[in-house]
N, C-alpha and C positions, 0 to 999 in steps of 0.2 A: 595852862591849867594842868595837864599832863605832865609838863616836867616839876610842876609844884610838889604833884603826887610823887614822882621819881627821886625826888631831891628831900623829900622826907616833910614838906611844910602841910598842912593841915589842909584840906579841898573838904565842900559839902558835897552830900548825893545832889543835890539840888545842881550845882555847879557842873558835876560832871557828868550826870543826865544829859546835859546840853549837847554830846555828842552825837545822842542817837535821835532820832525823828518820834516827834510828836507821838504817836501810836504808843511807840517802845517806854517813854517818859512817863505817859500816863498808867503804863504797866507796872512801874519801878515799885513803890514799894509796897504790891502787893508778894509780888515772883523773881524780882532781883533783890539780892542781899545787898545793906548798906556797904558803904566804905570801910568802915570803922569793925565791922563783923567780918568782908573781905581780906582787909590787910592782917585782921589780928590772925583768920585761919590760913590765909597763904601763906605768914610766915613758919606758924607749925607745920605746916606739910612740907614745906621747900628745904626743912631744916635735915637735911640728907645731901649724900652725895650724889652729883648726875640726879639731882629729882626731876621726875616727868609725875606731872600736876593730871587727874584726870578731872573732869567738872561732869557732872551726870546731868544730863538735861538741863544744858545751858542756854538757853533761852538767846536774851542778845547779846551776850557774853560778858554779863560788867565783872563778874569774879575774874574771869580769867584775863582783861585787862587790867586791874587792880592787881592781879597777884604780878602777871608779868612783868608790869612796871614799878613791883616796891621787892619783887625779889630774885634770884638769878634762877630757879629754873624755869624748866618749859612746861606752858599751860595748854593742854589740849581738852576743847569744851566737844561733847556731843551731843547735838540737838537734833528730836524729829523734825523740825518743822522750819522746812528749805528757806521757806523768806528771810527768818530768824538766822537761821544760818549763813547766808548766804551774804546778808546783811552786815554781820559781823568780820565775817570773812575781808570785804570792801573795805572798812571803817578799818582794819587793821593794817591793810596795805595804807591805804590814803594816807593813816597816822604815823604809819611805819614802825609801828609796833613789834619789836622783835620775840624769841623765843613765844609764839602763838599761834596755834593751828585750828580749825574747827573744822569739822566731820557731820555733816547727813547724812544721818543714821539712829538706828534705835540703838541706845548705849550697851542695851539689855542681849545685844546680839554682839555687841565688840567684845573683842580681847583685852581684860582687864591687865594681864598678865605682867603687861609690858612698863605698868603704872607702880610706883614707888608710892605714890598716895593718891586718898579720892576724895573727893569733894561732895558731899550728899547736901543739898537743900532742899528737905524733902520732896523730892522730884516728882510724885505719883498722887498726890493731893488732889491735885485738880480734876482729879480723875473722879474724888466725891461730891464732885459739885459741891463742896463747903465753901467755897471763894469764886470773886467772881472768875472768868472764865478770859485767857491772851485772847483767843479770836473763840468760829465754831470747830476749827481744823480736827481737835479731841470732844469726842462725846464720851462726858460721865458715864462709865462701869466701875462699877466695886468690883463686880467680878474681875475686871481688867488691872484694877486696883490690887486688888490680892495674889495677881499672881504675878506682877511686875514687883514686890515688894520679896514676896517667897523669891523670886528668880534673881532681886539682889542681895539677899542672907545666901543664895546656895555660892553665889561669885565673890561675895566676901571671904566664906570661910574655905576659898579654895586660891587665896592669896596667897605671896609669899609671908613666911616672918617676917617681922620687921615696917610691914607695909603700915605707912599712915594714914588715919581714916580722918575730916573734921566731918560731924552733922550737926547740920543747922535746923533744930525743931522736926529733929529722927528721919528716917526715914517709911515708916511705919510698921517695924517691926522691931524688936530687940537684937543689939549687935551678937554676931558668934559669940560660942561660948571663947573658942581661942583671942578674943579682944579684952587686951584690959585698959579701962578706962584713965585716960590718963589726969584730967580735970575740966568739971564739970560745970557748966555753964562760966564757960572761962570771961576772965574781966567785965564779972559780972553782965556778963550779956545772956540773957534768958535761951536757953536753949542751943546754947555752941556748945561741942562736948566734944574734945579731942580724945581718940584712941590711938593703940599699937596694937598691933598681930603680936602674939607670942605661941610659943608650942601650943600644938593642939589636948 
């Protein structure tokens, strides 16, 4: 099924859900992005030289196995929450999943610096208790909400040029002003919106 995905032939979520354990599956598609929404934004991010892929609160990493295996850069996911991570981490070695690393960590404290593009699915949602909830690990604050979303508009707009953004369904705020939209809800998929960094 993986080298279906790698070899370009068509795979369901359904199908490639099967990787991760029960728990993760039933999560899917609330908080992991489809296939079809994955590959279309990994291929605009990767679309650079040397690109390092970042994933903001990548849960159990199906972007950044999606991106890995349908395009040549390196996907690195970061997720709070250790099982999640740590889980993925496992499933990438066993798979042998190349170009893919994942970090425990709050994304909102790393160095974006180092990233050519980012990956937003709005990552801080859950934070409104509008959806249901991966585990109890996060307790809904808006307040917590608001300033994890302010703390990603300030790491945006202190990108380089050049750097590519995909968000899936915003990340809840409005991009810098130095982002220009490149197109909006691309192939027809409601809420995928690719940007560029340009002069401030």
């Amino acid at each position: 099924m993986l080298l279906d995905l790698k070899e370009g032939r068509e795979v369901s979520d359904k199908d490639f859900d099967q990787i991760f354990d029960p728990k993760t599956r039933k999560a899917s598609q609330t908080h992991w992005s489809e296939i079809k929404t994955s590959q279309i934004a990994a291929n605009f991010l990767a679309d650079v030289e040397n690109a390092r892929v970042l994933d903001v609160g990548s849960g159990c990493g199906k972007f950044c196995f999606v991106g890995a295996l349908t395009t040549k850069a390196h996907f690195t996911g970061i997720e709070m929450r250790k099982d999640l991570c740590v889980a993925a981490r496992t499933l990438a070695k066993d798979l042998k999943v190349e170009r893919l690393s994942f970090v425990h960590a709050n994304a909102l404290e790393a160095d974006w610096s180092e990233f050519t593009s980012i990956y937003l699915f709005n990552p801080f949602y859950e934070n409104l208790g509008e959806i249901s909830r991966i585990d109890s690990d996060i307790v809904p604050s808006k307040k917590k909400y608001l300033g994890d979303v302010g703390a990603t508009k300030q790491k945006l707009a202190q990108l380089a040029v050049g750097t590519r953004v995909a968000t899936y369904h915003g990340y809840g705020d409005e991009m810098p002003a130095s982002y220009f939209l490149q197109q909006a809800n691309v192939d027809c998929i409601k809420g995928l919106d690719f940007w560029i960094k340009g002069e401030a």
